[in-house]
C-alpha positions as CSV (number, residue, x, y, z in Angstrom):
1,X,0.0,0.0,0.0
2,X,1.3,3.4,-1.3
3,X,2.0,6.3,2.0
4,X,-0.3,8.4,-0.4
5,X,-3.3,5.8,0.1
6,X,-2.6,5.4,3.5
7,X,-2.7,8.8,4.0
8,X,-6.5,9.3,2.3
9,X,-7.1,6.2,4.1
10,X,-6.1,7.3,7.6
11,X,-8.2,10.9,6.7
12,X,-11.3,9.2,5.6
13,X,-11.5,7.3,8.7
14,X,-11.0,10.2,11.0
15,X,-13.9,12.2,8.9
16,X,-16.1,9.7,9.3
17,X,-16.1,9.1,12.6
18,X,-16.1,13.1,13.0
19,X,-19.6,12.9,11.1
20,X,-20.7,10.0,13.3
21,X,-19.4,11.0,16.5
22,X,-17.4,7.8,17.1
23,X,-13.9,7.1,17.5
24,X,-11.4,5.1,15.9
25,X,-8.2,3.4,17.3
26,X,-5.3,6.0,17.3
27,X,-3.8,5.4,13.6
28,X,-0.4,4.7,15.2
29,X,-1.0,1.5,16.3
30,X,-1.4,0.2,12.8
31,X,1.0,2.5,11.7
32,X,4.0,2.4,13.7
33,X,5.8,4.6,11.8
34,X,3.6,7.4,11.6
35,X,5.6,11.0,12.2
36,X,4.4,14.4,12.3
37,X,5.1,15.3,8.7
38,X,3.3,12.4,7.8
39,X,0.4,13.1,9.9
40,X,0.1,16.5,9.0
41,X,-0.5,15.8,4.9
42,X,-3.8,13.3,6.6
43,X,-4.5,16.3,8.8
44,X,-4.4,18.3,4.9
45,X,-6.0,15.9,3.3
46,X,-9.2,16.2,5.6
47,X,-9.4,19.8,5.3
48,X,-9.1,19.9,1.9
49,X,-11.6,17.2,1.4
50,X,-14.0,19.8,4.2
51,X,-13.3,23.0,2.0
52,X,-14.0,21.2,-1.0
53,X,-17.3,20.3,0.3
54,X,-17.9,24.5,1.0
55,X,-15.9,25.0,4.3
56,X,-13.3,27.2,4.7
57,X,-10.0,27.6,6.5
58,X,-10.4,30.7,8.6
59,X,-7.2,30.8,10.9
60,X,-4.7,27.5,12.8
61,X,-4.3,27.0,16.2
62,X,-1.7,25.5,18.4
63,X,-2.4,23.0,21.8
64,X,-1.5,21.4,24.3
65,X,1.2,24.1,25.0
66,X,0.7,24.5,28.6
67,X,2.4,21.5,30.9
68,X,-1.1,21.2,32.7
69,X,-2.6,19.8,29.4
70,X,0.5,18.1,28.4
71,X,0.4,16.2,31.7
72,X,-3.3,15.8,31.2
73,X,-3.3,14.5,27.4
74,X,0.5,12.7,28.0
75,X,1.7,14.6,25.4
76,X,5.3,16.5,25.4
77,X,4.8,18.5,22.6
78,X,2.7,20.7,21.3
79,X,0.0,20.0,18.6
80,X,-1.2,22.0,16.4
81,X,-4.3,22.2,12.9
82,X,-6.6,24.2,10.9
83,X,-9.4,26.3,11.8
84,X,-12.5,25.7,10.1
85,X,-15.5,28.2,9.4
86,X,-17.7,25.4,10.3
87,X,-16.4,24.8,13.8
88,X,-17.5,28.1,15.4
89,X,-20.6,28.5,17.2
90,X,-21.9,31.8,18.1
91,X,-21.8,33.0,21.7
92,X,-25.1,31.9,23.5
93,X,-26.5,29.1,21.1
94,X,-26.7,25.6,22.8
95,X,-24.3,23.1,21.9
96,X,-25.5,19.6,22.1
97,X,-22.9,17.0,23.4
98,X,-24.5,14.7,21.5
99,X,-22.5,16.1,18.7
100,X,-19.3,15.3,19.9
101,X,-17.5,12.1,21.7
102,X,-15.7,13.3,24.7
103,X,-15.6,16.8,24.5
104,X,-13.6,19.0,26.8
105,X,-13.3,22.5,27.2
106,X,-10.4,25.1,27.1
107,X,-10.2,29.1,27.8
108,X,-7.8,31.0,25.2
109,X,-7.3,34.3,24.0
110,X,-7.8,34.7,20.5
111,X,-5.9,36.4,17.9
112,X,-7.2,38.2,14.7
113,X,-4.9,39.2,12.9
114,X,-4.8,42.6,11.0
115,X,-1.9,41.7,8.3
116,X,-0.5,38.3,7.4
117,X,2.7,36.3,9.1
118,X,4.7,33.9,7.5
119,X,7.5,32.4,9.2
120,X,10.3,31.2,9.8
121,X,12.6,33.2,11.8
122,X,9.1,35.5,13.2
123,X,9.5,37.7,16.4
124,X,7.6,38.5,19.0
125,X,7.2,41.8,17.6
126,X,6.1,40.9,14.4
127,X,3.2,39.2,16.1
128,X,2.5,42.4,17.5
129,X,2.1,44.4,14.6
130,X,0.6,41.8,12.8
131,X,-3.0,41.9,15.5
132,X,-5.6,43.8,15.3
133,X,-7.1,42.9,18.2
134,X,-7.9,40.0,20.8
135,X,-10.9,38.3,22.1
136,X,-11.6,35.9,25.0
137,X,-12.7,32.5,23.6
138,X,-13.7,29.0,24.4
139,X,-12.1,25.7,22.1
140,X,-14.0,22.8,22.3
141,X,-11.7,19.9,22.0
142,X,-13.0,16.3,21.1
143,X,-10.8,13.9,19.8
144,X,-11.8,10.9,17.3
145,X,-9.3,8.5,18.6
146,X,-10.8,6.6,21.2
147,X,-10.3,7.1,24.8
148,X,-7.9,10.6,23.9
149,X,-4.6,7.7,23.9
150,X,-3.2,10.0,21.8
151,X,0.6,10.2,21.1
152,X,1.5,13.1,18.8
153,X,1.4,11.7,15.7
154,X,-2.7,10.7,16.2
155,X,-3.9,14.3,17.4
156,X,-2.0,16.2,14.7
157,X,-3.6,13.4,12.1
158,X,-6.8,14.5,14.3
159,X,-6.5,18.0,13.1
160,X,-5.2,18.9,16.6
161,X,-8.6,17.2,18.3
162,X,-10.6,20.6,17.3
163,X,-14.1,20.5,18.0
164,X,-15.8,23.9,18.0
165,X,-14.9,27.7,18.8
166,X,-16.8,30.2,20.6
167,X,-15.6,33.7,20.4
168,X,-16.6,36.4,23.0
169,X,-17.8,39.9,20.8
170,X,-15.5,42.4,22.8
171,X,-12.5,42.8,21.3
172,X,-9.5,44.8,22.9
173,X,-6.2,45.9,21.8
174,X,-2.9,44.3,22.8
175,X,-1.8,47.5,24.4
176,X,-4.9,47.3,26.7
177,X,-3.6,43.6,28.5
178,X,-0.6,42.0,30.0
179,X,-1.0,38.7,28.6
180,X,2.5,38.0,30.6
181,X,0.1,37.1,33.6
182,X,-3.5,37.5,33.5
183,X,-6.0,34.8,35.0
184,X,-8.4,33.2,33.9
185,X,-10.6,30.6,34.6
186,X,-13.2,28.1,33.3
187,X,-17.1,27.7,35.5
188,X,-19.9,25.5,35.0
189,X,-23.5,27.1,36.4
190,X,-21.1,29.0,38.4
191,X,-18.5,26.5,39.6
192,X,-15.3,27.5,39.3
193,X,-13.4,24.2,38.2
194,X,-10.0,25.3,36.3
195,X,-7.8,27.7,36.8
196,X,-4.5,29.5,35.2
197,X,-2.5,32.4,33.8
198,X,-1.6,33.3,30.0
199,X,1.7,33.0,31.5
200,X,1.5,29.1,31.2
201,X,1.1,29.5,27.4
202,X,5.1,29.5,26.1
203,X,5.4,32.5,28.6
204,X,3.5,35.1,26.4
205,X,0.6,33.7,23.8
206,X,2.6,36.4,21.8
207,X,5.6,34.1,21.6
208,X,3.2,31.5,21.1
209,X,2.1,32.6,17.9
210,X,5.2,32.9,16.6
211,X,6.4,29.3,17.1
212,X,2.8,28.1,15.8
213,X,4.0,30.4,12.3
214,X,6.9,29.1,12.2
215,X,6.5,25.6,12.9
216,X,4.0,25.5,10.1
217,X,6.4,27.5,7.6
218,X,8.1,24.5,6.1
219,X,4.6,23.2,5.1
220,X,4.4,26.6,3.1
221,X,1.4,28.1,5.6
222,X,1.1,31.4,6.2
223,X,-1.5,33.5,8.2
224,X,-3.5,35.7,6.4
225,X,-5.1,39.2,7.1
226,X,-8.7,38.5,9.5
227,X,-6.9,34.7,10.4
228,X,-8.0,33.5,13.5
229,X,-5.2,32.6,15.3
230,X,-5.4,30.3,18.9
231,X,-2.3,30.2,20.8
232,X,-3.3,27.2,23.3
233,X,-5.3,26.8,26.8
234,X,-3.3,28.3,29.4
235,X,-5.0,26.0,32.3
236,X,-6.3,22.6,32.3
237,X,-9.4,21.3,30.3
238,X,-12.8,20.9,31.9
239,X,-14.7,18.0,30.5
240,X,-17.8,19.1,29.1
241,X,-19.8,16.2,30.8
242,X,-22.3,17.6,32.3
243,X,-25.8,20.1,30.8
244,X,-25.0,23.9,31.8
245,X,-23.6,27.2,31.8
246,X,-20.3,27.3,30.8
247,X,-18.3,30.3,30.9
248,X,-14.7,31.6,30.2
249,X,-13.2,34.4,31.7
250,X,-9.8,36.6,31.2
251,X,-9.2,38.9,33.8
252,X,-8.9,42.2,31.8
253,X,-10.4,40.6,28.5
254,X,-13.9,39.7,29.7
255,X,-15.8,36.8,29.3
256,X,-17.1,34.1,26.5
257,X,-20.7,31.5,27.4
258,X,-22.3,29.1,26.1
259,X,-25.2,26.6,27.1
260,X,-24.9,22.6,27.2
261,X,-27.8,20.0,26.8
């Protein structure tokens, strides 16, 4: 059997159980010798086959950054995929966890960007000129391999387990936040149940950024002007097992909700 095959193979199975909300085995344990690179032309092949279907790529993210969801996930590197139009959910709607397998939840700050980045060799300070503005968000993540026994190879394949998106509607400027150290944290009807700092997230999610850009460089991606860009949870994931409230908050950025049946 041809890599290329495998490849289609590997991203056909993943899409499917997507549309079904099951989960497969993680692809490395019929592929042993599945790498990154490899994994991310199945991530590529997935999103193509979605945009040719009439979604769009509207911005990347990068995860499991922070050591609290490294230790959680037993990952010791970061992940990272493709944002899809079709994954964001306006602010307020219900989400129905029906539609997803084991769904947990992460608080980030959200980049849009105002002009494009392409790596490699980016600097903080090109990130900074590049945003336009930032908006507290939640990421749904909800992996198709079975169980999350994900290695690294599996969740990049996976598309970097993204689920869903839910931006909050007040943007700010960068100049307006210290995303060096400001707290957030994650509630369900009111229960406070994770906690953390942007700190946690490569130090800055500015710095963040620019490793995600450049990381992605030698695949030829760049972002574009409007991109949507996450940087990573910067405390541990909630599982979203439970019918609620759930809300994100940023000290100093304001706060993102949603409803779960």
């Amino acid at each position: 059997m041809s890599t290329g095959f495998r490849e289609q193979q590997v991203a056909a199975e993943l899409a499917r159980a997507r549309r079904e909300a099951g989960a497969v085995p993680p692809p490395v344990e019929e592929w042993p010798e599945l790498d990154a690179d490899t994994a991310f032309r199945i991530q590529r092949h997935g999103v193509a086959a979605r945009v040719a279907d009439g979604d769009r790529v509207v911005g990347f993210k990068l995860g499991n950054i922070a050591k609290a969801m490294q230790n959680a996930f037993g990952l010791d590197q970061p992940d990272y995929g493709h944002l899809l139009a079709s994954t964001f959910i306006p602010e307020g709607l219900t989400v129905d966890r029906k539609d997803y397998i084991h769904p947990f939840v992460e608080l980030e700050p959200a980049f849009v960007l105002r002009s494009g980045l392409r790596g490699p060799n980016l600097t903080v300070a090109d990130v900074i000129s590049a945003t336009d503005y930032v908006l507290p968000s939640i990421e749904i993540i909800d992996s198709r391999i079975a169980d999350w026994r994900i290695g690294l190879p599996d969740t990049i394949a996976d598309n970097g387990s993204t689920g869903g998106v839910v931006l909050g509607a007040a943007p700010h400027r960068l100049d307006a936040l210290d995303l060096r150290d400001m707290h957030g944290e994650v509630a369900i009807d009111g229960e406070v149940l994770s906690t953390g700092s942007t700190g946690a997230i490569l130090g800055n999610p500015v710095a963040a950024i620019a490793w995600l850009a450049d990381r992605l460089a030698p695949y030829g991606i760049a972002f574009r002007p409007g991109d949507v860009i996450l940087p990573g949870s910067c405390l541990r994931a909630v599982p979203l097992d439970r019918p609620g409230t759930v809300q994100g908050r940023f000290d100093g950025l304001g706060s993102v909700r949603f409803d779960v049946v």
